[in-house]
C-alpha positions, 0 to 999 in steps of 0.5 A, a space after each residue: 411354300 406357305 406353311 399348312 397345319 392340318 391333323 397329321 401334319 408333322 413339323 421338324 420331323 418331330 411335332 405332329 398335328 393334333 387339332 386347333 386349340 384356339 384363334 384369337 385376334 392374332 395367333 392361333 394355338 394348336 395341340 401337337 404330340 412331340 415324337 421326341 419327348 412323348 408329351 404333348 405341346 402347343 404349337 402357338 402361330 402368329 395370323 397375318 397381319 395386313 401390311 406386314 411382312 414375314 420378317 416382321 411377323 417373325 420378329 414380334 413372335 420371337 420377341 415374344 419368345 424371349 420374354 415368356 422363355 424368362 418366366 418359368 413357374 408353376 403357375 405360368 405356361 412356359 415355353 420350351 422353344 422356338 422352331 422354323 418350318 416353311 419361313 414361318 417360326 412357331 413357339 413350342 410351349 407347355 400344353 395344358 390339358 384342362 380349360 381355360 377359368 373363362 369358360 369354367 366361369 362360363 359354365 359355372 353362371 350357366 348352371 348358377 352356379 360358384 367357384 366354392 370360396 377356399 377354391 377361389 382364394 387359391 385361384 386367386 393366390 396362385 395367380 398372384 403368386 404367377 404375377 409377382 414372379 413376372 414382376 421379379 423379372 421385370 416383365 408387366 402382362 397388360 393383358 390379364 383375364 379368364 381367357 388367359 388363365 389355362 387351368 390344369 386337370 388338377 386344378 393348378 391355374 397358369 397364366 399365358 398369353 404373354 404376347 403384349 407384356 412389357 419388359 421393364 428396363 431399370 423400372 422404365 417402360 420402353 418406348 416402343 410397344 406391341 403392333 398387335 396392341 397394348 391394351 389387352 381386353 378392355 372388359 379386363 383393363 386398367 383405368 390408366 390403359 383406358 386413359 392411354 397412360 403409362 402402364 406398370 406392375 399395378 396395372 396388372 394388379 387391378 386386373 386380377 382385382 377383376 378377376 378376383 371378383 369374378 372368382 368370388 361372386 361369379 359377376 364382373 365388378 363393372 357389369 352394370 345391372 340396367 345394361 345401358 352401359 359398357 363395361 370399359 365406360 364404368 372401367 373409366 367413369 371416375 365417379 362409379 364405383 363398384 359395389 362390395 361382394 356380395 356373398 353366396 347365401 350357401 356360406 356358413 357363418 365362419 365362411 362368411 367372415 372369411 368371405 368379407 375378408 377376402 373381399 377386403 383384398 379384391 377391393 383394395 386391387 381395384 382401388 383406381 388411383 395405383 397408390 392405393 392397390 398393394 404396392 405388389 403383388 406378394 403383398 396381397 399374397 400376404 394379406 391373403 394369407 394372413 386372413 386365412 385360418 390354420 391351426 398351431 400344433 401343439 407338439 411343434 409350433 408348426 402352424 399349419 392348415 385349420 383343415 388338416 387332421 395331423 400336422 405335416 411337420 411332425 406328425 402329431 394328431 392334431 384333435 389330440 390333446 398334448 400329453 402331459 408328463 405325470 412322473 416329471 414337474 415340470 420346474 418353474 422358469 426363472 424371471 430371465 427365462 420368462 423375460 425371453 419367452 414373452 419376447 419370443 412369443 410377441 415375435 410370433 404373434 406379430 410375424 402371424 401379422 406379417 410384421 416381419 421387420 418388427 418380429 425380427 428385431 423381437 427375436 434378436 432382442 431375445 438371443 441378446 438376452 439367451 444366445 442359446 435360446 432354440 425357439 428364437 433361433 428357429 423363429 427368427 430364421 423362419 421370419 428371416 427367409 419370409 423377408 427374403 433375407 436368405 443368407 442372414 437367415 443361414 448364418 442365424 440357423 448355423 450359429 443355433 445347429 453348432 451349440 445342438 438345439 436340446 430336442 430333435 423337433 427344434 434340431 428338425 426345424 431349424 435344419 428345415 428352415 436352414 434348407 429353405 435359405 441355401 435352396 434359395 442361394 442355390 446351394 442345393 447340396 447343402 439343402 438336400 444335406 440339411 433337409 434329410 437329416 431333418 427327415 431322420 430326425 422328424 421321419 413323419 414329417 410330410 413338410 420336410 418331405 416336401 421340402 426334399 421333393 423341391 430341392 430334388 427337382 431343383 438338383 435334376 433328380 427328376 424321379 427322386 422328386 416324383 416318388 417323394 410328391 407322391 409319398 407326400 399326397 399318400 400321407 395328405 391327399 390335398 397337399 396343393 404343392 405336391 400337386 403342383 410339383 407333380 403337375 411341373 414333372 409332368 408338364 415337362 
């Protein structure tokens, strides 16, 4: 009996039929409610294909099950299971309650209208931040654009379609692909998959180059005026290249040079030879991010967001001038102490420039001459998980926590960033030890806050998790990572 999804109808004795969400060339998409669970899902089917065999059909979509299954992120669809009714299978995945960035986009050059810019750039990172994540676990997408780009109800961006990826074994692409095709869109394509080359991580790259474009200017790159000519065909004329951005007349002078920068990035994604794009995807992340404007609290350090009224490490007002102490002077550093603190703030200067490796060497060469040098220890620990360097990173901190760090911000964020590492190393309890201290320590600190809700998710504790994101939105309405962790909790 040939497997009939209609409104109403109930598979496995557990997911009802809400309606069709989607067809596309070849898988249709429906909402279902799980019974179960009491969320809502996707239901993903493959078409017929002509010549094909049920068992075929099956394996191509169970292929693409394991892939998609491996990549769990905020910022990608995930997929719970796989089910069998009637000799077909089905993907259970994450159901996404908004629309897709395609037809926002849509909507938006309906109405001449853009995406206002600090919207479109963290569109954009998060995106990137969903790619590199794939790329982490040796999985290439080739197939990237708006459609594929499901945006939540609260804004958070998740890229799916994972039905053409490729997995990469010791960095070498397999032999056999997709039947359903390995080229993805080709208005969203790379030159070397229009050429019928070998595709790899930049690949994808140069397709959220496009769609970076898109988000910025509201046009495709390779769209040409006159319209004598396809988008592919200037996709793979070597000698056309597409103009710079050009940006909305609504933008104010400061948003103007940030526009420039950020089209900077976009530009350099669709560079056509890949030794030109960003060697990865954190790396565009980072020259996002460092363009980006934020402000240094002057009770901290911390460096936070240029929008933000009050810092979200310790709580200090940040339009309030630092209090000076009228019955204390305070003594002059000696020629060592100064010698120490030039080298710690050139660190910091540099690591603002993403220059972790330099900064690092910096911060070392300061606690050679002070061991017990606090702002050293917390910079470099901070420069350290960056690099992704956790378990030096923990060995640093610990070394500065056993001689008692002289303040209680210093103490906070150096257990703060202690925290970061072991949850890195999977060392939950001992993150969950050390960020709750800093809390005690620091009790206005919606960062550590954070940090607890993170590590609370990550150890199972669901609820604790929840009421700590909200607690974090009560004290920052725009947070956009207790958004997202809401978002996660919510989704599964």
């Amino acid at each position: 009996m040939a497997l009939s999804l209609v409104t109403g109808t109930e598979i496995d004795d557990r997911y009802v039929i809400h309606g069709n969400i989607d067809t596309g060339g070849y898988a249709s998409v429906w909402r279902a409610s799980d019974k179960q669970l009491k969320r809502d899902v996707a239901l993903k089917r493959l078409l017929k294909r002509a010549g094909s065999t049920t068992d075929e059909d099956n394996e191509l979509l169970l292929a693409e099950a394991r892939k998609h299954a491996q990549l769990v992120h905020t910022n990608i669809v995930q997929v719970y299971d796989v089910i069998e009714c009637d000799g077909e299978h089905l993907i259970v995945m994450e159901f996404v309650d908004g629309s897709s960035l395609n037809n926002i986009l849509r909507d938006n050059a309906r109405k001449g209208q853009s995406i206002p810019l600090d919207r479109a750039v963290v569109i954009l990172r998060d995106v990137l931040a969903g790619v590199a994540f794939a790329h982490d676990k040796n999985t290439i997408h080739r197939d990237l654009s708006p459609s594929n780009i499901l945006m939540t109800s609260t804004g958070i961006p998740k890229i799916g379609d994972f039905g053409i990826a490729r997995v990469l074994e010791s960095s070498v692409l397999p032999d056999a692909g997709s039947p359903h095709g390995g080229t993805g869109n080709p208005n969203y394509i790379s030159p070397e998959q229009l050429r019928g080359e070998d595709v790899d991580k930049s690949s994808d790259l140069f397709m959220i180059g496009i769609v970076g474009y898109i988000l910025l200017t509201g046009r495709h790159p390779f769209a040409h005026p006159s319209g004598l000519f396809t988008i592919p065909d200037l996709i793979k004329d070597d000698n056309y290249l597409p103009d710079p951005p050009r940006p909305p007349s609504t933008l104010t002078a400061s948003q103007l040079r940030l526009f420039r920068e950020y089209a900077t990035i976009v530009m350099r994604l669709l560079i056509r030879e890949k030794a030109g794009r960003y060697s990865n995807a954190r790396e565009a992340i980072e020259a996002i991010e460092a363009v980006t404007p934020f402000q240094e609290c002057s009770q901290c350090g911390e460096r936070v967001s240029e929008h933000f009224r009050f810092c979200g490490f310790c709580g200090a007002d940040l339009a309030k001038p630092p209090e000076l102490s009228a019955t204390h002077e305070t003594p002059p550093p000696s020629p060592a102490a100064i010698d120490v603190d030039s080298l710690v703030e050139q660190g910091y200067q540099l690591s603002r420039q993403r220059r972790w490796e330099d900064a690092i060497a910096l911060y070392y060469e300061a606690l050679r001459k002070d061991p017990t040098h606090d702002k050293a220890h917390r910079n470099l620990g901070y420069a350290l998980n960056f690099a992704g360097r956790f378990e030096e990173a923990e060995q640093v901190l610990s070394h500065c926590l056993e001689h008692k760090p002289s303040q209680a911000s210093h103490e906070a964020s150096s257990r703060f960033e202690r925290a970061v590492a072991r949850s890195e190393l999977k060392n939950y309890d001992g993150a969950l030890e050390d960020v709750q201290r800093a809390i005690e320590l620091l009790p206005h600190s919606s960062k550590s806050l954070y940090l607890r809700a993170k590590v609370r998710l990550l150890r199972g504790e669901r609820a604790e998790a929840r009421t700590d994101a909200i607690e974090v939105l009560r004290r920052i309405p725009d947070h956009a990572g207790a958004i997202r962790l809401l978002d996660q909790l919510s989704s599964k």
